[in-house]
C-alpha positions as CSV (number, residue, x, y, z in Angstrom):
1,X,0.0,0.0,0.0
2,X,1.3,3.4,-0.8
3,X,0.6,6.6,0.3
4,X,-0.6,9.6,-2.1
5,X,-0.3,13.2,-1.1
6,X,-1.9,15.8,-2.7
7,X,-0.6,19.6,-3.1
8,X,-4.1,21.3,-1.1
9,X,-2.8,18.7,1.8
10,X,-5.0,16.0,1.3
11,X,-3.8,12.3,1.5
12,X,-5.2,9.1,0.5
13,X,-3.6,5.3,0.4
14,X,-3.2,3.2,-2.8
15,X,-3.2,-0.6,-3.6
16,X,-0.9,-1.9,-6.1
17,X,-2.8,-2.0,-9.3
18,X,-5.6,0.5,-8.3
19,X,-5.6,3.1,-10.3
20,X,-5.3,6.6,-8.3
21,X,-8.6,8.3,-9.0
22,X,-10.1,4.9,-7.4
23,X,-7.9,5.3,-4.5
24,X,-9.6,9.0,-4.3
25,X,-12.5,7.9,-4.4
26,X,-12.8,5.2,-2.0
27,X,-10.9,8.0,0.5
28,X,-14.0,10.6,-0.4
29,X,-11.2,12.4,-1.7
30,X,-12.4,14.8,-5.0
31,X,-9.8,14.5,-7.9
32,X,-11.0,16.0,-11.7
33,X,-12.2,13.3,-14.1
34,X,-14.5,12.3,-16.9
35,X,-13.9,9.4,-19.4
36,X,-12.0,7.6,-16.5
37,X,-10.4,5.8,-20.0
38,X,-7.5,7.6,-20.4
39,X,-8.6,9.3,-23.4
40,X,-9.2,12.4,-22.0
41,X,-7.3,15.1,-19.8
42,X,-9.8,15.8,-17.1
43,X,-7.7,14.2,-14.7
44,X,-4.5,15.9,-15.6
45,X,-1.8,15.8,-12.4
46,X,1.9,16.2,-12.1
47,X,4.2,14.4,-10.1
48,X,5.9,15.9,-7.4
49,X,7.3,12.6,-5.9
50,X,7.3,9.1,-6.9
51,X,6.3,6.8,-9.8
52,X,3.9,5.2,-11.1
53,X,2.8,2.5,-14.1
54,X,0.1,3.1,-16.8
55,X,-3.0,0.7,-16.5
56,X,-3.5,1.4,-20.3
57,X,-2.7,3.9,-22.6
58,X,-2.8,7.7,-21.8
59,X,-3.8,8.7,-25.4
60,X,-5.7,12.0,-23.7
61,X,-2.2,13.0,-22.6
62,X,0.5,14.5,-24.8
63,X,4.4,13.9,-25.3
64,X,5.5,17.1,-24.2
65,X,3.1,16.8,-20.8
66,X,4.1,13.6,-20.2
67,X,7.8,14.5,-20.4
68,X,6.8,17.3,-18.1
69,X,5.7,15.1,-15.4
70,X,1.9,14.6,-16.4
71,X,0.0,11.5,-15.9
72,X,-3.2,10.8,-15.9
73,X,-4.9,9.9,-12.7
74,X,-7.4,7.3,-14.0
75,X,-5.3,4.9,-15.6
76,X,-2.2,5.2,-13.6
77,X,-1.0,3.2,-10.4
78,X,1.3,4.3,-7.9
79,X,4.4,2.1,-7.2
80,X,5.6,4.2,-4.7
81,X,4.5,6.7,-2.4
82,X,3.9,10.1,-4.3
83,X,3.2,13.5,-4.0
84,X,0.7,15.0,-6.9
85,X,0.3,19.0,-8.3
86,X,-4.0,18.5,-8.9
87,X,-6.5,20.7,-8.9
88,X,-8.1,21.5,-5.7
89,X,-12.2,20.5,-5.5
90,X,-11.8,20.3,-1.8
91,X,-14.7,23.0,-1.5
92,X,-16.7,20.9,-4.4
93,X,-20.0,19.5,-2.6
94,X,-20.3,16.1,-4.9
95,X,-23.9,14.2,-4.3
96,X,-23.5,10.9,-2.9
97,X,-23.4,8.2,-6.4
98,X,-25.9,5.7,-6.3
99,X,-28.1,3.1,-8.2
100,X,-31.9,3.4,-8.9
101,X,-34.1,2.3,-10.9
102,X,-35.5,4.1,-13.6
103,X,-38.0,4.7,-16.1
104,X,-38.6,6.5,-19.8
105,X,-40.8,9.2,-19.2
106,X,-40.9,10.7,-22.9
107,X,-38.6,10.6,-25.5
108,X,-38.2,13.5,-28.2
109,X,-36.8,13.7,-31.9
110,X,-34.5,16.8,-31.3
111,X,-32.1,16.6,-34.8
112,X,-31.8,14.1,-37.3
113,X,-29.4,12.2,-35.1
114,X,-30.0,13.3,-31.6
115,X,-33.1,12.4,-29.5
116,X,-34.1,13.5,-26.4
117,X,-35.3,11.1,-23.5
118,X,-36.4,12.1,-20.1
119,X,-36.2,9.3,-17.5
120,X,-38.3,9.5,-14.3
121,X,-37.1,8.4,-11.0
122,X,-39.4,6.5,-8.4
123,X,-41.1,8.8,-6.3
124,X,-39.4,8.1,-2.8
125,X,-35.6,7.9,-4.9
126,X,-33.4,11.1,-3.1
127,X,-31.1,11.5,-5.8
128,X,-29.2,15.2,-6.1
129,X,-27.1,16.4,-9.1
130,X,-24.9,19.5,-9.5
131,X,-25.8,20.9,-12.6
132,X,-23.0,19.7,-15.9
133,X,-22.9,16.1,-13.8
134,X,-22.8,13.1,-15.9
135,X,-25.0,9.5,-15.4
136,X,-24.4,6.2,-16.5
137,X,-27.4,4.7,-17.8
138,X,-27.2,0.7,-17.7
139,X,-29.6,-1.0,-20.4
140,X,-30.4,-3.8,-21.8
141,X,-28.0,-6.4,-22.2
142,X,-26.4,-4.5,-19.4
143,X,-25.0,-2.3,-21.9
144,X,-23.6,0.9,-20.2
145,X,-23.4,4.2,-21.2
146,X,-22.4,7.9,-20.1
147,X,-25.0,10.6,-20.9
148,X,-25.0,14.2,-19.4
149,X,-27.8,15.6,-17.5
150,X,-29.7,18.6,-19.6
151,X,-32.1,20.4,-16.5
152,X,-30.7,21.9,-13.3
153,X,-32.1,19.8,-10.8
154,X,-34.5,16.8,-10.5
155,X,-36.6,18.2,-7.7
156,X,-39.8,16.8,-10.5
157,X,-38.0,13.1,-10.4
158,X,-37.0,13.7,-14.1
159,X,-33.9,13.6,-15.9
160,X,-33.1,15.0,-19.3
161,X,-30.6,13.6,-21.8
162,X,-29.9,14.8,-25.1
163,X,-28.4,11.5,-26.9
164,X,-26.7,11.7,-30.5
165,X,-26.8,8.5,-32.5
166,X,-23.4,6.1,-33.2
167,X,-23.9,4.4,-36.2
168,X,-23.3,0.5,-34.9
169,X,-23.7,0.9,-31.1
170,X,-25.7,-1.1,-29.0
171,X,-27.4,2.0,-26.9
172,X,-28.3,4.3,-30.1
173,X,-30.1,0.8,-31.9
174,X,-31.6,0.8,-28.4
175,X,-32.6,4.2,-28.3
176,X,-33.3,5.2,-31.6
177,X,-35.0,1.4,-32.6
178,X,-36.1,-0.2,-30.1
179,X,-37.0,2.2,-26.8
180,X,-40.8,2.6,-25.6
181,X,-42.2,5.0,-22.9
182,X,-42.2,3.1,-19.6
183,X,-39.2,1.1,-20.7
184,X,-37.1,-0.1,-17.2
185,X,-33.5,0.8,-17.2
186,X,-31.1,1.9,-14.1
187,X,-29.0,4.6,-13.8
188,X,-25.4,5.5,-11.8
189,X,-24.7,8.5,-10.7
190,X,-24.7,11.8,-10.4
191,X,-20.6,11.1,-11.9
192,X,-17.8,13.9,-12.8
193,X,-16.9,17.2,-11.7
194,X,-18.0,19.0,-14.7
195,X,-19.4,21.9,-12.1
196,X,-19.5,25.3,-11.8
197,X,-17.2,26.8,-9.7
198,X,-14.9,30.1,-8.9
199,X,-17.0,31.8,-11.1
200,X,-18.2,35.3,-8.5
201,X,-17.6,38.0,-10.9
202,X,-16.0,36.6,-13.4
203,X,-16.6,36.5,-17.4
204,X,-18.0,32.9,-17.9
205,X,-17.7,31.7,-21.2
206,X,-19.5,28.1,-22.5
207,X,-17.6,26.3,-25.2
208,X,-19.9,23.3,-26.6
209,X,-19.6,21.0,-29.6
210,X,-22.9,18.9,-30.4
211,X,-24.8,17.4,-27.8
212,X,-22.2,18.9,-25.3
213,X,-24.9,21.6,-25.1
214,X,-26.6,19.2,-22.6
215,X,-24.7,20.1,-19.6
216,X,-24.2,24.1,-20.5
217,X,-27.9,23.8,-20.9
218,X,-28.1,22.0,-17.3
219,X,-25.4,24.8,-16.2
220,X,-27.3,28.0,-17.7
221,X,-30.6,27.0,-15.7
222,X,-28.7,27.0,-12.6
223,X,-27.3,30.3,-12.7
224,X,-30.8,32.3,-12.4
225,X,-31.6,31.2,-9.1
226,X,-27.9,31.9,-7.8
227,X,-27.4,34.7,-5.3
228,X,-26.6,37.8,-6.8
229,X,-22.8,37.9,-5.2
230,X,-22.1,34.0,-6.6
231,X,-23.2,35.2,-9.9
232,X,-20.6,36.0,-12.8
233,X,-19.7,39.5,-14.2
234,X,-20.8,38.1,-17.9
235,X,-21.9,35.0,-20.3
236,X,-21.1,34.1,-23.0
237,X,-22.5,30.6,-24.9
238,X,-20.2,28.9,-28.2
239,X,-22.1,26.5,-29.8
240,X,-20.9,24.9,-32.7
241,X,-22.2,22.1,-34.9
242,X,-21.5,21.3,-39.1
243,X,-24.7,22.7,-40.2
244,X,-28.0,24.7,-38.8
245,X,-29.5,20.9,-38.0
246,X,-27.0,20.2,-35.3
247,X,-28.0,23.1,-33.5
248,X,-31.0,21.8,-32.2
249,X,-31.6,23.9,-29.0
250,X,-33.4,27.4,-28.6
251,X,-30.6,29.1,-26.4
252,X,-33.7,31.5,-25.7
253,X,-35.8,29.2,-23.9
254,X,-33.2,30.4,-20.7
255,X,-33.8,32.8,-18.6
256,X,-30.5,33.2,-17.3
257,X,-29.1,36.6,-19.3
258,X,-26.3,35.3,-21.5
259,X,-24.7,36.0,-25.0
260,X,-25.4,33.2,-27.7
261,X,-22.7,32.4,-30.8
262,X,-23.5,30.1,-33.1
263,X,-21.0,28.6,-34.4
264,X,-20.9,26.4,-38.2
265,X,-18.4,24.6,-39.6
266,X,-20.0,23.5,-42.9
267,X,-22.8,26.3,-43.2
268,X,-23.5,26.7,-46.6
269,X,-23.1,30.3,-48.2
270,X,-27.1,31.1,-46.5
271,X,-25.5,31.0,-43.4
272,X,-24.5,34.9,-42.0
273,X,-23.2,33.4,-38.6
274,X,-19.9,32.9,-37.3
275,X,-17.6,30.4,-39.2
276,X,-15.2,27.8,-38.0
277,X,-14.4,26.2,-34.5
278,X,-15.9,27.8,-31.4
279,X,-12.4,28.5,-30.0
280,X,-11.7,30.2,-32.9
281,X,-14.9,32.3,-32.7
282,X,-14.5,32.9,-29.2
283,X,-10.9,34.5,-29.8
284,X,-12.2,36.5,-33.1
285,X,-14.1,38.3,-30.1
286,X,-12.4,38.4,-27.2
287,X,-8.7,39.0,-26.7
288,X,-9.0,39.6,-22.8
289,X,-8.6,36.5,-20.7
290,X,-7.8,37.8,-17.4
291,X,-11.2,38.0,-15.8
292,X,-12.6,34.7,-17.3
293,X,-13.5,31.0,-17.0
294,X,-14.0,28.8,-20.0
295,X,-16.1,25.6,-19.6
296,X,-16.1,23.6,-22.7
297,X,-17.8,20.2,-23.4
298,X,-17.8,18.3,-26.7
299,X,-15.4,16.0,-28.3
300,X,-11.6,15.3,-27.5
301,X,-9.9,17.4,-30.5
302,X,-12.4,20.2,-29.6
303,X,-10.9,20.3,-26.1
304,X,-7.1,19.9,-26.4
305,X,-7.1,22.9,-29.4
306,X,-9.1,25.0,-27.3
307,X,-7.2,24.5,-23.9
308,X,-3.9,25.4,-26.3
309,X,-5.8,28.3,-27.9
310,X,-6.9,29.7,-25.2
311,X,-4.1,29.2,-22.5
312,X,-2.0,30.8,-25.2
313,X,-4.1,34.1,-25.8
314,X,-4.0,34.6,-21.7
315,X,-6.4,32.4,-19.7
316,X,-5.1,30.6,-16.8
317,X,-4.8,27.2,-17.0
318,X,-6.9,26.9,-13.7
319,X,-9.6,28.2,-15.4
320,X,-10.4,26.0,-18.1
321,X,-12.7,23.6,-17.1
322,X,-13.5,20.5,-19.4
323,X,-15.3,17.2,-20.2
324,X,-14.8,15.6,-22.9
325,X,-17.4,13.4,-24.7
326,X,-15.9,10.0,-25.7
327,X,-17.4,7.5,-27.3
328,X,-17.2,3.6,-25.9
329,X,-14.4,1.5,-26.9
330,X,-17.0,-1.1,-27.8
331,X,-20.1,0.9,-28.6
């Protein structure tokens, strides 16, 4: 057994083999993460002290970072006791995970390839979310798949998912084929740290590729009924998508006061918006990064060139927050 130190002072012991954001986890200790595959970045940390072994992989983590010192915490081990640079979600209130039962309330044709599907808890289930929290719904088969939450809170026992079709998976046949209203399924969760937070006064700016709109969406609800000192100076919504289908939402069904880009990268010559990649369209019209926060959430390639875009115009690595949607190894 080793022993893991953290650089906000928290500490946490590790079997050999288990990787180190399951050793934070069964401590109740928060580290960053989303894919928990290794093909994403969210759980980024630097070693201080020690050494460790891959579990798989790192493809989420470059050759420079990992030269550097980086590793990622979800498929690493430690083989000694080590000291770790991570981000600090000590003040981070995560809801307890759990697993209920569940059933399809509705489901909704939102886009060509994305559907919408509301679940409904049972009636006596407690289950709390922070808004841009991720579930894993189990389904037939015991097929198992991550889906972010779309509404703030599910003080009416519902959940909303906005769920884009994968040509050969077992879920989308599921979902786009085969699901009724009614339909039994479970659900895991609420998963991730894709939260807001450190955002009093500050220029908040939502990056989102596809049906990452689902947890900006879940995001921009919450932030009407915050206190008026918690609240951020600004916002500011990217959403970007290959033509005017994709962008399947009406930003203007939130209250919450907020700028809205869209953002095409295959509009045809009808199209007067903004052109491109959302990080791109985001730095056409803003050069000043000091006072903001970025949270972006879409696909892998969408993430890394934004963090690099972004970091390198001025924002503080601190302050960009991300989860990346990746697809199942096996569908």
């Amino acid at each position: 057994m080793y022993v893991i130190s953290l650089s906000n002072g928290a500490q946490f012991s590790s079997d050999p083999g288990e990787s180190i954001l399951d050793a934070a986890a069964r401590a109740n200790v928060a580290m960053a993460y989303s894919c928990r595959t290794g093909r994403c970045s969210s759980c980024k940390c630097k070693v201080l002290k020690g050494d460790s072994s891959a579990l798989q992989h790192e493809s989420g983590l470059g050759d420079e970072e990992a030269v550097q010192g980086w590793i990622l915490g979800c498929v690493r081990s430690a083989t000694t006791d080590m000291t770790l640079e991570v981000e600090d979600l000590s003040g981070l209130d995560l809801p307890p995970v759990k697993t209920l039962p569940c059933r399809v309330h509705t489901l909704e044709k939102l886009a060509p390839d994305v559907i919408k599907v509301v679940l409904r808890l049972p009636p006596s289930a407690d289950f709390r979310f922070l808004p841009g929290q991720y579930i894993d719904v189990i389904g037939p088969g015991s097929a198992r798949r991550s889906y972010s939450l779309a509404n703030a809170d599910a003080k009416d026992k519902l959940l909303e998912l906005h769920i884009r079709e994968v040509p050969g998976g077992t879920m989308s046949e599921y979902w786009f084929s085969k699901c009724k209203v009614n339909d039994l399924l479970r659900l895991n969760g609420p998963l991730g740290v894709f939260a807001l937070r450190n955002i009093e006064g500050r220029d908040l700016v939502f990056l989102a590729t596809g049906t990452g709109i689902a947890p900006v969406k879940s995001m921009l609800e919450s932030l009407d009924v915050l206190p008026a000192e918690s609240r951020p100076r600004s916002v500011a919504v990217y959403w970007g998508g290959r033509t005017p289908a994709d962008l399947y939402w009406d930003m203007n069904s939130v209250a919450a006061a907020h700028r809205f880009t869209p953002v095409l990268s295959k509009g045809d010559a009808s199209w007067a918006g903004a052109r491109g990649y959302v990080q791109e369209a985001l730095t056409k019209e803003k050069s000043d990064f000091s006072h903001a926060i970025v949270y972006a959430c879409g696909s892998p390639s969408m993430i890394r060139s934004a963090r690099e875009v972004l970091v390198g115009a001025g924002l503080s690595e601190k302050h960009f927050v991300s989860d990346a949607f990746v697809c199942s190894a096996t569908l």
